[in-house]
N, CA, C and O atoms as a MOPAC input file, in Angstrom:
PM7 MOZYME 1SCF
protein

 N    -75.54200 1    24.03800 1   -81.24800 1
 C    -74.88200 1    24.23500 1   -79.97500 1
 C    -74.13000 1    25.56300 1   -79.95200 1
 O    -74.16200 1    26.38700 1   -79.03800 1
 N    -73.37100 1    25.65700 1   -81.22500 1
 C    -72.09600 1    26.82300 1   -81.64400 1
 C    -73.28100 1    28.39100 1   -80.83500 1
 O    -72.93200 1    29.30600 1   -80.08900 1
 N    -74.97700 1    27.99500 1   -81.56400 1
 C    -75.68700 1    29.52800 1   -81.69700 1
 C    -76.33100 1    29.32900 1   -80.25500 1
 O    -76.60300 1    30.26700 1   -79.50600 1
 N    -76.47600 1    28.39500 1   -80.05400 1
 C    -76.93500 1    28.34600 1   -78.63800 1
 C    -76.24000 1    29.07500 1   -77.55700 1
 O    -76.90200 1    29.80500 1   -76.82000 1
 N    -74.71400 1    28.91800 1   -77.36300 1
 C    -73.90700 1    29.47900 1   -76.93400 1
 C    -73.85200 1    30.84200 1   -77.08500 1
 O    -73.66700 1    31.67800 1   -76.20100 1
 N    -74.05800 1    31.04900 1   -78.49700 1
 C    -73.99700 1    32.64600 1   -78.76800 1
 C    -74.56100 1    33.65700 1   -78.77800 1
 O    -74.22600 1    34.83600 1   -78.89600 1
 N    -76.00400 1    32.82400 1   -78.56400 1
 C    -77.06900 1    33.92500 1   -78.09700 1
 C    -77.13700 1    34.10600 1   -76.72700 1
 O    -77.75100 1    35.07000 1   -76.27100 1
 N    -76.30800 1    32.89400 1   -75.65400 1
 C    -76.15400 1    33.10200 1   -74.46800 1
 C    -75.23900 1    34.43100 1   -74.33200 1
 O    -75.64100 1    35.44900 1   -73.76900 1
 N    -74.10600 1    34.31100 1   -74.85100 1
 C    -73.46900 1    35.38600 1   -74.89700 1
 C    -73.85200 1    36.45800 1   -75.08700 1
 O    -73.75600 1    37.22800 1   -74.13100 1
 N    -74.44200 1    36.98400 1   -76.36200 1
 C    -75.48000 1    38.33500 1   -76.48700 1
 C    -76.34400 1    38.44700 1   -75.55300 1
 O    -76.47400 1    39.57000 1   -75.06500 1
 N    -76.88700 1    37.72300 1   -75.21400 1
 C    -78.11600 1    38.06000 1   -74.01900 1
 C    -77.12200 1    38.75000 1   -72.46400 1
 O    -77.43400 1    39.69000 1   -71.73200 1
 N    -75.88000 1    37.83000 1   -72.40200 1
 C    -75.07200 1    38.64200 1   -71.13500 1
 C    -74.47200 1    39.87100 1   -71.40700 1
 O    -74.22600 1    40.72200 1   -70.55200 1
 N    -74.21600 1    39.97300 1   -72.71200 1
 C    -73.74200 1    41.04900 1   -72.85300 1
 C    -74.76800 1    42.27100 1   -72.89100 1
 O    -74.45000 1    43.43800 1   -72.66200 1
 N    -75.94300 1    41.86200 1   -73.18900 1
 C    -77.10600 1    42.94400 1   -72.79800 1
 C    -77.50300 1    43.62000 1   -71.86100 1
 O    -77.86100 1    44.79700 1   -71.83100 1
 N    -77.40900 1    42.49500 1   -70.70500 1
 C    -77.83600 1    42.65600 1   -69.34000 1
 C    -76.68700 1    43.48800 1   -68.81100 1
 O    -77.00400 1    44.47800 1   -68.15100 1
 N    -75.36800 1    43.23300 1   -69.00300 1
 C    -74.05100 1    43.74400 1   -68.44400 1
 C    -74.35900 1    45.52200 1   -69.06900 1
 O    -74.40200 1    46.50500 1   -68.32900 1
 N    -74.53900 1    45.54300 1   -70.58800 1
 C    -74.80300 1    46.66300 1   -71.09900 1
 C    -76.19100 1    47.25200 1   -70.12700 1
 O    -76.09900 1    48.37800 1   -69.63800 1
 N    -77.00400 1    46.71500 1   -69.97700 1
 C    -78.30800 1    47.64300 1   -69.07100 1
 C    -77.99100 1    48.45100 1   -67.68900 1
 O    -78.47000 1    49.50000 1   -67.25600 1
 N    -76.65700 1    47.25700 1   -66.97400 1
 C    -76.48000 1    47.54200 1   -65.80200 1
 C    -75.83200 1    48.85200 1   -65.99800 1
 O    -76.12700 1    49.81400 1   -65.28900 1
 N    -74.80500 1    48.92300 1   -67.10800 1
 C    -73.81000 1    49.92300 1   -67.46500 1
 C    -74.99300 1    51.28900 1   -67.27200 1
 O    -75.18300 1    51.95500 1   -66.25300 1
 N    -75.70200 1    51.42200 1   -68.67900 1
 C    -76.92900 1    52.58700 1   -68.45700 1
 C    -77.47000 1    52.91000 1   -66.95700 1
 O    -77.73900 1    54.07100 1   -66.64900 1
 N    -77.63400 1    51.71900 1   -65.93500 1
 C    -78.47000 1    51.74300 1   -64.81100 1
 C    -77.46300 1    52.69300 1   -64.06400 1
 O    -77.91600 1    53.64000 1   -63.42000 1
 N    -75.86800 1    52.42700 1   -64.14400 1
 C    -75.47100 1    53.18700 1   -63.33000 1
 C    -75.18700 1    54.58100 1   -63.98300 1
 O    -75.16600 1    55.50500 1   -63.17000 1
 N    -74.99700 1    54.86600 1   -65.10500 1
 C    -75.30100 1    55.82400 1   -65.64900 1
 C    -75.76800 1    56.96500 1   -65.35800 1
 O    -75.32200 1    58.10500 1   -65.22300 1
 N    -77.02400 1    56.30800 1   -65.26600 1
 C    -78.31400 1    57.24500 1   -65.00100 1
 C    -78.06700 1    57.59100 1   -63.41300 1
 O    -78.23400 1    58.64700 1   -62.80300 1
 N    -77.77000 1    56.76200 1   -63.13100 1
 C    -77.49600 1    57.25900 1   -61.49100 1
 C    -76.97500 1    57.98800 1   -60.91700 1
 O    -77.42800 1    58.61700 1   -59.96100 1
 N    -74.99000 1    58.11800 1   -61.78100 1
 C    -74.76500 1    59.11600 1   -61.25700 1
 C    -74.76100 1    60.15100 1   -61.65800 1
 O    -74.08000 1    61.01800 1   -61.11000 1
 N    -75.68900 1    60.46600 1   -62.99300 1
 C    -75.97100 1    61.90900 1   -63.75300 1
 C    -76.75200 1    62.44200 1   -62.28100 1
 O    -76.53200 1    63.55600 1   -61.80400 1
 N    -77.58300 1    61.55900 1   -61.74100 1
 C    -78.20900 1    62.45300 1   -60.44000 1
 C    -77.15900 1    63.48700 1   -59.52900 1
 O    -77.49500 1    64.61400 1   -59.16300 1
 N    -76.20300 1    63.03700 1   -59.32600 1
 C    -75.17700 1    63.26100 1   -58.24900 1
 C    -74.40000 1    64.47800 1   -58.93200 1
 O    -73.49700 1    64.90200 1   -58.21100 1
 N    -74.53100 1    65.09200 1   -60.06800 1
 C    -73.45000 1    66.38100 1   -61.02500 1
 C    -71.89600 1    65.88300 1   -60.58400 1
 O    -71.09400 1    66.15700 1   -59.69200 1
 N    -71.95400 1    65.10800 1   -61.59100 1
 C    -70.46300 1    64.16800 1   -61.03000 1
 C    -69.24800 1    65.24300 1   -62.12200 1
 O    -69.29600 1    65.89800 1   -63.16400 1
 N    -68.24800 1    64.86600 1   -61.05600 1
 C    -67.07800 1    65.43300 1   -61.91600 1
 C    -66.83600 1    64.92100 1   -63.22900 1
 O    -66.47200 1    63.75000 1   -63.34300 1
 N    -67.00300 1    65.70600 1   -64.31700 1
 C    -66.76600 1    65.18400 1   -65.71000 1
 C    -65.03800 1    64.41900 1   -65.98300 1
 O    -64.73100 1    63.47200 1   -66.70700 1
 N    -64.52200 1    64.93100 1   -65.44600 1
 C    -62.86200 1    64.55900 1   -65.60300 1
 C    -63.00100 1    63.08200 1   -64.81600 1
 O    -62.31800 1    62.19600 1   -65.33000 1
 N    -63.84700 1    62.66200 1   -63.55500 1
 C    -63.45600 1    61.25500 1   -62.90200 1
 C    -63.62800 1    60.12700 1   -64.57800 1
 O    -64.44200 1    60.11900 1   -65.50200 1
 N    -62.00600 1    59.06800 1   -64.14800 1
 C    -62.96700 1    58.16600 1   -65.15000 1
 C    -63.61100 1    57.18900 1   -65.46100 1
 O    -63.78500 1    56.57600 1   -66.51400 1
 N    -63.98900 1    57.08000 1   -64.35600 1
 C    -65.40600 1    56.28300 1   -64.30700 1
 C    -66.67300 1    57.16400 1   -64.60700 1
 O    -67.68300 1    56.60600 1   -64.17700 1
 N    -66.90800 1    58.27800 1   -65.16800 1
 C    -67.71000 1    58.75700 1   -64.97200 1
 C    -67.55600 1    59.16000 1   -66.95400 1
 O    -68.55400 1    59.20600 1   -67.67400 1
 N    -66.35500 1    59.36000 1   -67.38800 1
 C    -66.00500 1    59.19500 1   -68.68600 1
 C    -66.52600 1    58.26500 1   -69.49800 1
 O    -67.16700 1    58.47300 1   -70.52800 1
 N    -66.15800 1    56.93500 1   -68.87800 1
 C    -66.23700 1    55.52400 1   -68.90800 1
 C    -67.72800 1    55.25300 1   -69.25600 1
 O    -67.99900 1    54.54000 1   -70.22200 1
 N    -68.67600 1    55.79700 1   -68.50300 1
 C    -69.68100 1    55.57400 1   -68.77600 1
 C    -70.51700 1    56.13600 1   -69.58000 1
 O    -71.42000 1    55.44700 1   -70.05500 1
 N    -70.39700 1    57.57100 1   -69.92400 1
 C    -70.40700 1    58.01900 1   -71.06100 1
 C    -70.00100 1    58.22500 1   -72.70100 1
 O    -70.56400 1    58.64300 1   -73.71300 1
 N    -68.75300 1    57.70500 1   -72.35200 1
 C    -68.36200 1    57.18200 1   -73.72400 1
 C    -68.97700 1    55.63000 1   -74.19400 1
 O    -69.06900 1    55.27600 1   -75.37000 1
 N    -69.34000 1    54.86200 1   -73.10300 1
 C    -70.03300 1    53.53800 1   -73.38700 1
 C    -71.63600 1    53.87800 1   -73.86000 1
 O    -71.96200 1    53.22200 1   -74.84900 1
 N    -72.63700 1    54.73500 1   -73.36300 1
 C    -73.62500 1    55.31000 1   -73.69200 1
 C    -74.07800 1    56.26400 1   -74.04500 1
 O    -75.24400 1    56.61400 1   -73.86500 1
 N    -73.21600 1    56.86300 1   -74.62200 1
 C    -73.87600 1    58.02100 1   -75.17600 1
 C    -74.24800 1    57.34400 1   -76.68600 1
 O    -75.32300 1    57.64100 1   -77.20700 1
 N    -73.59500 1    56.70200 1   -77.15700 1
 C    -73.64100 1    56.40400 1   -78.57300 1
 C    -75.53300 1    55.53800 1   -78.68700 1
 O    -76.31600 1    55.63600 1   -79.63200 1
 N    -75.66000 1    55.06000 1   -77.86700 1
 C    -77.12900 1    54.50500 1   -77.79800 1
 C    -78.27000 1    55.51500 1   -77.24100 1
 O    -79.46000 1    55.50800 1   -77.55800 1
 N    -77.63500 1    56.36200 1   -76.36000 1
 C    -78.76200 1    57.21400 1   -75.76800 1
 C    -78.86800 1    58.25200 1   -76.69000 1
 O    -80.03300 1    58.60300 1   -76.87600 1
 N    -77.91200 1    58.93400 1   -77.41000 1
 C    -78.11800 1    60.20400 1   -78.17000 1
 C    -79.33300 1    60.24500 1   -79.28200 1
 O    -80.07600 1    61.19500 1   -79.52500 1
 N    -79.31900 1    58.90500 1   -79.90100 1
 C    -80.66900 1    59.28500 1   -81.28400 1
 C    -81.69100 1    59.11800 1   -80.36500 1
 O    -82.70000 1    59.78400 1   -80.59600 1
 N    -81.70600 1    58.13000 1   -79.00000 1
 C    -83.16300 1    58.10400 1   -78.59300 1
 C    -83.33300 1    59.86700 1   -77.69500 1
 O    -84.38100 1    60.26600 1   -77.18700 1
 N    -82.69200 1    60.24400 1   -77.70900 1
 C    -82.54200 1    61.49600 1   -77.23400 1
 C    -82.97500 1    62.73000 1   -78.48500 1
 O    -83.52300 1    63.81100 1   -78.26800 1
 N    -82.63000 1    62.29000 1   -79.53200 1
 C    -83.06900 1    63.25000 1   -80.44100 1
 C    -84.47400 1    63.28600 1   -80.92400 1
 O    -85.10800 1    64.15600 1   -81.52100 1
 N    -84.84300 1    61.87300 1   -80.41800 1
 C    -86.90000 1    61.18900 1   -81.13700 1
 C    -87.23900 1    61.53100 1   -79.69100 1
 O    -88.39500 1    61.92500 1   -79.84500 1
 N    -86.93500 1    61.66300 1   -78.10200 1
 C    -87.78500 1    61.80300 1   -77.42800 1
 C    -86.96400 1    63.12000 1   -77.06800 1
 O    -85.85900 1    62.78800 1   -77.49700 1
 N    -86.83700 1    64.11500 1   -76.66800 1
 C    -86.19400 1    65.27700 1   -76.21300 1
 C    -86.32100 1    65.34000 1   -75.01300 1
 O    -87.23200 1    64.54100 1   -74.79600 1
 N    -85.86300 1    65.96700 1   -73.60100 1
 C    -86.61600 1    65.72100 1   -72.29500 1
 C    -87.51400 1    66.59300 1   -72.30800 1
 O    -87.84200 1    67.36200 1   -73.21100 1
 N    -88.06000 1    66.41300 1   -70.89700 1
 C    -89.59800 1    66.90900 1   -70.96600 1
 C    -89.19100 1    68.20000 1   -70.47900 1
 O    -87.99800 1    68.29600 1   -70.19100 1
 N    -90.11100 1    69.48400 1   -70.28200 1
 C    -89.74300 1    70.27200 1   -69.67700 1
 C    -89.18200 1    70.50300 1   -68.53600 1
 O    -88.51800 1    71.53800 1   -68.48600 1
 N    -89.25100 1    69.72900 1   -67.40100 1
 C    -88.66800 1    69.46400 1   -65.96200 1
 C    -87.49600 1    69.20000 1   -66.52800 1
 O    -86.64500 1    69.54900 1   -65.71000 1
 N    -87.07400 1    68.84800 1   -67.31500 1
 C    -85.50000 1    68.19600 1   -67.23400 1
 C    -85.57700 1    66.81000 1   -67.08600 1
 O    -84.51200 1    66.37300 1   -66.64900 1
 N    -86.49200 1    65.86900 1   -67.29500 1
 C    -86.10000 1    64.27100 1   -66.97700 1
 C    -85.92900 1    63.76100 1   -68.30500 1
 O    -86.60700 1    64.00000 1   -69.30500 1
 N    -84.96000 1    63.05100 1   -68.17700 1
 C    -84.16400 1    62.35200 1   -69.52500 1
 C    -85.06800 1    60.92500 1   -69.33100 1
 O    -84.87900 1    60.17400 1   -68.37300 1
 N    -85.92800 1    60.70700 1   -70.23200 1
 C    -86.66200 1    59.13500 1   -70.50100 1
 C    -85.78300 1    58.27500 1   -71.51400 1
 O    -86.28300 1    57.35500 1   -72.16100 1
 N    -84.44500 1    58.63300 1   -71.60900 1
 C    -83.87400 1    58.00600 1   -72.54400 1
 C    -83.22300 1    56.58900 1   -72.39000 1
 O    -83.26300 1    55.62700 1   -73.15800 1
 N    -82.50200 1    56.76800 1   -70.95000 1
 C    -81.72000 1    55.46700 1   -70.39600 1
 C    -83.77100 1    54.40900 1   -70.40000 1
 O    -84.08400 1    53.37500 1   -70.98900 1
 N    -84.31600 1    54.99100 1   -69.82000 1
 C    -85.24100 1    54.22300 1   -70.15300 1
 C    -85.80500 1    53.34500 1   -70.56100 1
 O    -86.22600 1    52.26300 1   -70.15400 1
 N    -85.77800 1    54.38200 1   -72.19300 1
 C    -86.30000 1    53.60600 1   -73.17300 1
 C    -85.12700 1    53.04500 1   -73.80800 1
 O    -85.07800 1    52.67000 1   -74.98000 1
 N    -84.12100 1    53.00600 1   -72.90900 1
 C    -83.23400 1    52.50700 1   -73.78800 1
 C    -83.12700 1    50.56700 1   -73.40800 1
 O    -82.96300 1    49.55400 1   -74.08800 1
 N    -83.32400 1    50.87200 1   -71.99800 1
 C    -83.52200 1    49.57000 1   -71.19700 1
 C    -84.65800 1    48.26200 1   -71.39600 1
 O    -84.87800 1    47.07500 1   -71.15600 1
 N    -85.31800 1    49.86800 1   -72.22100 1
 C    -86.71300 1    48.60100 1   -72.28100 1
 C    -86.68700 1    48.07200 1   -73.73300 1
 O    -87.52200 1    47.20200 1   -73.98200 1
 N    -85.90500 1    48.43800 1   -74.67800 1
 C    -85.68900 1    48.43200 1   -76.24300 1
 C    -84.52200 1    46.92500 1   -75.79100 1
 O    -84.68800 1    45.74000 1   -76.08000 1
 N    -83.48700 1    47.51700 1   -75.08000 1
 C    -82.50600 1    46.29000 1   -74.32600 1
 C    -83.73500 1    44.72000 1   -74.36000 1
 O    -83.79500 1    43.80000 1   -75.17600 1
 N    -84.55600 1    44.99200 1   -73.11100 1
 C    -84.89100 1    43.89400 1   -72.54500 1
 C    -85.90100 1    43.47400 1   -73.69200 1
 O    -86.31500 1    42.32000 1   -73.58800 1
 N    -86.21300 1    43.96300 1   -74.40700 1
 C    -87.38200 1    43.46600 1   -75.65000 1
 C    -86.49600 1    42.81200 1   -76.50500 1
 O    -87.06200 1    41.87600 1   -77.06800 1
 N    -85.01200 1    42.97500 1   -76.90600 1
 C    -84.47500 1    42.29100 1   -77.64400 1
 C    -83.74200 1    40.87000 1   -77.13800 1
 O    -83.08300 1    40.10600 1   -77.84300 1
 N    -84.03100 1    40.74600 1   -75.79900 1
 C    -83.03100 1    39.87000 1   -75.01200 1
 C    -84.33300 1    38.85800 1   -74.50300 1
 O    -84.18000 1    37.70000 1   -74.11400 1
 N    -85.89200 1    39.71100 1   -74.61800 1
 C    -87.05700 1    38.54200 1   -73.94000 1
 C    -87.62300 1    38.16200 1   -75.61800 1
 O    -88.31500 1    37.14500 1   -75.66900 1
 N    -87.41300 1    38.80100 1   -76.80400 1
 C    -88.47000 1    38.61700 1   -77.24800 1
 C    -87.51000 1    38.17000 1   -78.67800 1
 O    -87.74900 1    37.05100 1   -79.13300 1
 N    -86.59800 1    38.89100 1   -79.28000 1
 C    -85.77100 1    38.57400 1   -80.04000 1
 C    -85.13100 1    37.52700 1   -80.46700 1
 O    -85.26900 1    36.85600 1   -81.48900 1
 N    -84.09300 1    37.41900 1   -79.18700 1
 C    -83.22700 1    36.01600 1   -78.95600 1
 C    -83.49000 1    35.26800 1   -78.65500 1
 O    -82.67000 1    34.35100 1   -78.60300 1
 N    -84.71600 1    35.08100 1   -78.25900 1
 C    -85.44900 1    33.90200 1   -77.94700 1
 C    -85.85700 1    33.08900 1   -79.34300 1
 O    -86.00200 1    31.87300 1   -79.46400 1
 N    -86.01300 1    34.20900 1   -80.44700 1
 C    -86.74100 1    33.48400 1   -81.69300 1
 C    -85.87400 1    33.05800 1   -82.54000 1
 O    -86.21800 1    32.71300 1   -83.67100 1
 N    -84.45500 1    33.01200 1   -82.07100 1
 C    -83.49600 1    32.38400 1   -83.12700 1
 C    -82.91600 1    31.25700 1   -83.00100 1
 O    -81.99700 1    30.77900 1   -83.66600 1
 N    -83.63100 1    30.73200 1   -81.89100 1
 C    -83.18900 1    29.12600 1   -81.59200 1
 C    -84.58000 1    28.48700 1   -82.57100 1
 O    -84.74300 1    27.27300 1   -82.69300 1

């Protein structure tokens, strides 16, 4: 019951973490003021996950960052495919 619970928990805390990246990525679109801190906030929460996948994929020449990405989809593989196998 105790792990049942607790993988519920990790799994919300995943999804809460994806949303975090989702907005992320969003407002890197917008050249947001670095000083707002919400905009701090969200970078100090992701950079620490996006930076190595940033160093194995580099962006492409255009400038598009595939990192929040692959970061989302590394997320949802551990939350569909992972935590599922420890019950």
């Amino acid at each position: 019951m105790l792990l049942y619970r607790l993988v519920g928990f990790v799994g919300w805390l995943l999804d809460i973490y994806t949303w975090i990246i989702i907005a992320a990525a969003l407002i890197s679109w917008v050249s947001p003021d670095p000083s707002n801190p919400i905009v701090r906030f969200l970078r100090l929460v992701t950079e620490p996950v996006l930076r190595p996948i940033r160093r194995l994929l580099p962006p492409y020449q255009t400038g598009l960052d595939f990192s929040p990405l692959l970061a989302i989809l590394l997320i949802q593989f551990l939350r569909q495919v992972i935590l599922p196998s420890l019950f």
